[in-house]
C-alpha positions as CSV (number, residue, x, y, z in Angstrom):
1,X,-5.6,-10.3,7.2
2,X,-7.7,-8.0,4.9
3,X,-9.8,-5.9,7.0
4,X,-13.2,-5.3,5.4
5,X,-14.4,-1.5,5.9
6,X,-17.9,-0.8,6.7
7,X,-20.1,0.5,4.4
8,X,-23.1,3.0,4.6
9,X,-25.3,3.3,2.3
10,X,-28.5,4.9,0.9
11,X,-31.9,3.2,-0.8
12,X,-32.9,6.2,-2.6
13,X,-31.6,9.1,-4.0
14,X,-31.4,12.1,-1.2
15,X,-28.6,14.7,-2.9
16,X,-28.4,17.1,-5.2
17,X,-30.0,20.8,-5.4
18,X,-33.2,19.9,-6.2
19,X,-33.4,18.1,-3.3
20,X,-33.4,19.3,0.0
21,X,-33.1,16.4,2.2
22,X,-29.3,16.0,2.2
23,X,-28.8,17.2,5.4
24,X,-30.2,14.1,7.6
25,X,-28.5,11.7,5.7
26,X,-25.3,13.6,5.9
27,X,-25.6,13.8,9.3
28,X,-25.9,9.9,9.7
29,X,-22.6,9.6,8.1
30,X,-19.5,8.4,10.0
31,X,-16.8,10.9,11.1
32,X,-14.1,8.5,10.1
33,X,-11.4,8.2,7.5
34,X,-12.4,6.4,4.3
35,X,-13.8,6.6,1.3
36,X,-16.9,7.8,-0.7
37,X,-18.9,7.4,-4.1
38,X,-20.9,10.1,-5.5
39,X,-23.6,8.4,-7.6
40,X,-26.2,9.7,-10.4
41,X,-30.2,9.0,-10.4
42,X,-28.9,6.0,-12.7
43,X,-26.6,4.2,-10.1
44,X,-23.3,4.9,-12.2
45,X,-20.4,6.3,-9.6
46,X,-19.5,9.9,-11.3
47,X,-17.1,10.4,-8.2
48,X,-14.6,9.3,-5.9
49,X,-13.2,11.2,-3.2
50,X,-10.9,10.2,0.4
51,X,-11.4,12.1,3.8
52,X,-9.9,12.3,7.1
53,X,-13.7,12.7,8.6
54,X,-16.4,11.6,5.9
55,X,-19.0,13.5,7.2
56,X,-17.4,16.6,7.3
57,X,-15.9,16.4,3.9
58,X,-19.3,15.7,1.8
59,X,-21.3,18.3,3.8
60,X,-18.6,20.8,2.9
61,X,-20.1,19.6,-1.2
62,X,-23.2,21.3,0.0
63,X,-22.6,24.1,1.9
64,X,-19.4,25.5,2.1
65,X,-17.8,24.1,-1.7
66,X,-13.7,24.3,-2.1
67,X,-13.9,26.2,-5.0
68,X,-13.0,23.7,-8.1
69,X,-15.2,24.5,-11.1
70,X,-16.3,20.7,-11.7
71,X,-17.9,20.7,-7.9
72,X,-21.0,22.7,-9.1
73,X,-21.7,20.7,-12.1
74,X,-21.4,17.1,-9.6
75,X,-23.3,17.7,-6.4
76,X,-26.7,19.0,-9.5
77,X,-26.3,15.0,-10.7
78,X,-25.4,13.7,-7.2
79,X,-28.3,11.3,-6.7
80,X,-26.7,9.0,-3.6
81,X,-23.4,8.9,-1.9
82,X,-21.7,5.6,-0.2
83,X,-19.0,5.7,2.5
84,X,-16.2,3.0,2.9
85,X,-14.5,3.5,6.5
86,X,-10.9,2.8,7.0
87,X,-8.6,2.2,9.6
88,X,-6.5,5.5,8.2
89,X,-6.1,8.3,6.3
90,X,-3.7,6.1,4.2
91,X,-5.4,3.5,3.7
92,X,-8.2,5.4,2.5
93,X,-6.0,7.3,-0.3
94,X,-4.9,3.5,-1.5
95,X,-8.3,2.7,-1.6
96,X,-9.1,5.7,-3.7
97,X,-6.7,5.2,-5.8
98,X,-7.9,1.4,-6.8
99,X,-11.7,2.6,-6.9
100,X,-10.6,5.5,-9.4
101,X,-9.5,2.6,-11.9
102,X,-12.3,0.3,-11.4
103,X,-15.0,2.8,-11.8
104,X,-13.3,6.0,-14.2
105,X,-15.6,8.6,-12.7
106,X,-16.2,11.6,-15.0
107,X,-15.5,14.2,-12.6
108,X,-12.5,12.4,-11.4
109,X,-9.5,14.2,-12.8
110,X,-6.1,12.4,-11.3
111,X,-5.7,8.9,-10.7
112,X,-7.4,7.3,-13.8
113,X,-4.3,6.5,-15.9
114,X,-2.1,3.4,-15.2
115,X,-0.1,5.0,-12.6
116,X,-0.3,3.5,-9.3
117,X,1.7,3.9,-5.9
118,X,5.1,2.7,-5.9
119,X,5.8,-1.1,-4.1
120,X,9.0,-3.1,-3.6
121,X,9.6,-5.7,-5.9
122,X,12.3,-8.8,-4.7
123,X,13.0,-10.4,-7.6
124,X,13.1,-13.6,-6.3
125,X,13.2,-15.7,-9.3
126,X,16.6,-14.7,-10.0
127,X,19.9,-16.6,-8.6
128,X,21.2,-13.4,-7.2
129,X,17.9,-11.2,-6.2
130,X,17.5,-7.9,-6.6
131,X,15.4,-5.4,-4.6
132,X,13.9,-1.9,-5.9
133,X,11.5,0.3,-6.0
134,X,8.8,-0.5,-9.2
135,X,5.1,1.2,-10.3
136,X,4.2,-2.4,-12.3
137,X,3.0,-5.1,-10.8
138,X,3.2,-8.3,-13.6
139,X,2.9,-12.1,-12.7
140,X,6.1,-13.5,-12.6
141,X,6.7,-15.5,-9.7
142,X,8.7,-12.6,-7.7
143,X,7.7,-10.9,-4.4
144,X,6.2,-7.5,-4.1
145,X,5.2,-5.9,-0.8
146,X,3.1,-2.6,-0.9
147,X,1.7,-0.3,-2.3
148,X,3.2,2.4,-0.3
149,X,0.6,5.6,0.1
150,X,4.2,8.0,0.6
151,X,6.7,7.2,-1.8
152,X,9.7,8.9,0.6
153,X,8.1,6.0,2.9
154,X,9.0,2.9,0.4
155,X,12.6,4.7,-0.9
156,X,13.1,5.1,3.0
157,X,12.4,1.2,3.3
158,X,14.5,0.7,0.7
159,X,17.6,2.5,1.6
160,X,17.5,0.5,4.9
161,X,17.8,-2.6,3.3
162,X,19.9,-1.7,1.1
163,X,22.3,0.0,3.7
164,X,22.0,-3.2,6.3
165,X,21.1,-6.4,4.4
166,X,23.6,-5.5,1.3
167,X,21.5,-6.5,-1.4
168,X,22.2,-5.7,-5.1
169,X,19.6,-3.0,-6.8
170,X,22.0,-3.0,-10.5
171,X,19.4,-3.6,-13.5
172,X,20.1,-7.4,-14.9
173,X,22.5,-6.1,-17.9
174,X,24.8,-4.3,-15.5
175,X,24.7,-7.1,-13.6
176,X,25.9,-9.5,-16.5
177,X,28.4,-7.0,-17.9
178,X,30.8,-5.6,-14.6
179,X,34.1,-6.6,-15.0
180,X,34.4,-4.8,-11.3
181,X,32.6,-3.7,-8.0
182,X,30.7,-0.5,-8.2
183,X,30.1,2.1,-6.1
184,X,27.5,0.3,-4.0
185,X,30.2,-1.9,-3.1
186,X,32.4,0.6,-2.1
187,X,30.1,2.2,0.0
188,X,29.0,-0.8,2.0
189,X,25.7,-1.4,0.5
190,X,26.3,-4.6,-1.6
191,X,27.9,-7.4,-1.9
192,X,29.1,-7.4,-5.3
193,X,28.3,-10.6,-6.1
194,X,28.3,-9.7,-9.7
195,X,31.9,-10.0,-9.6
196,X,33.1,-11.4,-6.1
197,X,32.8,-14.8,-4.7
198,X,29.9,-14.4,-2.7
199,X,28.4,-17.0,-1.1
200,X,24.9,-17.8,-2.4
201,X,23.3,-20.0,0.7
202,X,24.6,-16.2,2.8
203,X,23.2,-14.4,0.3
204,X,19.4,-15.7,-0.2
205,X,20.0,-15.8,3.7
206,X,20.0,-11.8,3.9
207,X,17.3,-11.8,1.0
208,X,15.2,-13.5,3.2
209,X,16.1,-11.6,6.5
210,X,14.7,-8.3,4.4
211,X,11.5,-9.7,2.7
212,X,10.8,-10.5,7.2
213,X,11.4,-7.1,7.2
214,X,9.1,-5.4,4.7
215,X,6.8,-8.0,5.7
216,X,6.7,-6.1,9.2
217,X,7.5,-9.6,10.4
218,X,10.1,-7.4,13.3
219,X,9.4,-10.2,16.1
220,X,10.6,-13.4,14.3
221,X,13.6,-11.7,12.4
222,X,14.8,-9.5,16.0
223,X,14.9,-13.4,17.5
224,X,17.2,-14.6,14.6
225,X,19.3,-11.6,14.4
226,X,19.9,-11.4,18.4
227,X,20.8,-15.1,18.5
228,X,23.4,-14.8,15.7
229,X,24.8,-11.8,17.6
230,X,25.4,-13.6,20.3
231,X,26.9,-16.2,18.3
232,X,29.5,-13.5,16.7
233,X,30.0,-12.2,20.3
234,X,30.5,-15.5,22.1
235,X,33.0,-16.3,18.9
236,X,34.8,-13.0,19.7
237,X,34.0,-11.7,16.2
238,X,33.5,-8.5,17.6
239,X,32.7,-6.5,13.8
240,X,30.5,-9.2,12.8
241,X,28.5,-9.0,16.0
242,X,28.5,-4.8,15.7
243,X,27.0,-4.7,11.8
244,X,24.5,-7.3,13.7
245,X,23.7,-4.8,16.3
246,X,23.5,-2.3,13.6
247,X,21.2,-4.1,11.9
248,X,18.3,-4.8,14.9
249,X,18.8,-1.2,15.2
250,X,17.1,-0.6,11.8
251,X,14.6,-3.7,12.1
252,X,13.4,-1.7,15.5
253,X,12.1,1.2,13.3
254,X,8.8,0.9,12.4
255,X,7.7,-0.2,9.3
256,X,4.3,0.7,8.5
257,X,1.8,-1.8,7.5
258,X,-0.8,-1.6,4.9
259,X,-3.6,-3.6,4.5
260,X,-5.9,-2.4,2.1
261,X,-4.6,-4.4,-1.5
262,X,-2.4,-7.3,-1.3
263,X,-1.2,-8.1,-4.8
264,X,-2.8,-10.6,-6.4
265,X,-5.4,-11.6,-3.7
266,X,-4.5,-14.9,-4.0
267,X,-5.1,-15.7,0.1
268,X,-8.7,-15.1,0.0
269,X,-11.9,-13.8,-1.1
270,X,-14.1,-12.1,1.2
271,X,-17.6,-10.9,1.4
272,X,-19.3,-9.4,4.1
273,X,-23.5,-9.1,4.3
274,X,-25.2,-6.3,6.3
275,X,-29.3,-5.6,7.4
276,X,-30.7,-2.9,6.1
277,X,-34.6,-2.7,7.0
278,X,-36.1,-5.3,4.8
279,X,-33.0,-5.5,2.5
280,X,-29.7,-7.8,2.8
281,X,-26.9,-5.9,1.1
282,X,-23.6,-7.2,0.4
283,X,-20.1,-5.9,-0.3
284,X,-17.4,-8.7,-2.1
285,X,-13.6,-8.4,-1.9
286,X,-12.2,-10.2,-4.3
287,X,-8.3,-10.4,-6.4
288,X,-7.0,-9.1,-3.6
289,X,-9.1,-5.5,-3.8
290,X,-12.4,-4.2,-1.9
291,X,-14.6,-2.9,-4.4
């Protein structure tokens, strides 16, 4: 589910120099992680920052400024700030990241290119799937799970299931073109089933096993995984049951959860409505994105 952050927001402009209200609308704000827009006297969003506590970061704009030679030039045009609150820190910083690119604030240096935060693309589509680590997210009818706010987090993710569901990460034309197994194979962390007989029913199996575990899905894929040790155990295939064991081991670990973008928003659409005195204000998410 896609939580929807709160939002708190002013009727008319209060910032800026010229104005010396700021303070008791800074003091309203939350002390929350989240987000917040920077706005002109004409509406348009000239910036977009993140904060471990909201309040505290867009009073330090006022009186206690970091420094960065754009800051003086913003908080003269500031005209009205809004906060999105998030669950985390991380979130927050993925949520920055998407309203960067919606909006393109002028003062906004980084961020405002293509580049996004890496995901984890299955390529499902394909006979023999791959898994790795990809920036661009196109329509093609495979699986991606992310964005990851740490990219050390999603490579970390990724060498586990490399290392315990033994899934191939070769580009399609290597793929095609081994005559032999490479060093993945030879250091336990694929299959080879570029060149070896590898069952395919066993291998969409373990594809499956791992998109249960970057789903966060640990409860239903622990059950499977214990009962097939058990199996191994009972059978006195005593290996078998050990790279089992081996691999609830890494399935225990936990995978973090982010639910701030889901690619494609094809679930739902969401809109949430909130009382402001006499005014009804909305906030839409839609394609998967709050905005």
């Amino acid at each position: 589910m896609l939580n929807l952050p709160q939002l708190t927001r002013s009727r008319r402009p209060c910032f800026g120099y010229s104005n010396g209200n700021h303070s008791g609308k800074i003091a309203n704000l939350p002390s929350r992680p989240g987000v917040y827009l920077m706005r002109d006297d004409k509406g348009k969003v000239i910036y977009v920052g993140k904060a471990k506590d909201l309040r505290a970061r867009v009073r330090a704009y006022f009186h206690s400024p970091d420094g960065r030679c754009q800051v003086e030039f913003l908080v003269r045009r500031v005209a009205d700030v809004e906060t999105l609150v998030t669950s985390s820190d991380k979130e927050a910083l993925i949520l920055e990241n998407n309203l960067i690119k919606q909006y393109k604030p002028r003062y906004n240096i980084r961020l405002k290119d293509d580049k996004s935060y890496l995901s984890i693309k299955v390529t499902t589509q394909h006979a023999w799937p791959r898994i790795f680590t990809t920036r661009k997210i196109v329509k093609d009818g495979n699986r991606y799970f992310g964005p990851f706010s740490s990219a050390v987090a999603a490579r970390e993710t990724l060498d586990i299931v490399e290392k315990h569901f033994l899934l191939r990460n070769c580009t399609e034309h290597n793929f095609k073109n081994r005559s032999r197994p490479c060093l993945q194979y030879q250091i336990k962390r694929c299959l080879a089933p570029c060149v070896l007989p590898v069952s395919q029913p066993d291998y969409r199996e373990r594809v499956r096993q791992a998109v249960l575990f970057i789903e966060g899905k640990q409860d239903e894929l622990l059950s499977e995984l214990r009962q097939k040790m058990a199996e191994k155990s009972a059978a006195l295939e005593f290996e078998a049951a050990a790279k089992i064991r081996d691999q609830i081991q890494a399935v225990e670990k936990t995978l973090e959860k982010q639910r701030m973008v889901a690619h494609w928003g094809s679930d739902q659409d969401v809109f949430g409505l909130y009382r402001e005195g006499d005014l009804l204000k909305s906030k839409f998410c839609s394609c998967g994105k709050v905005s």
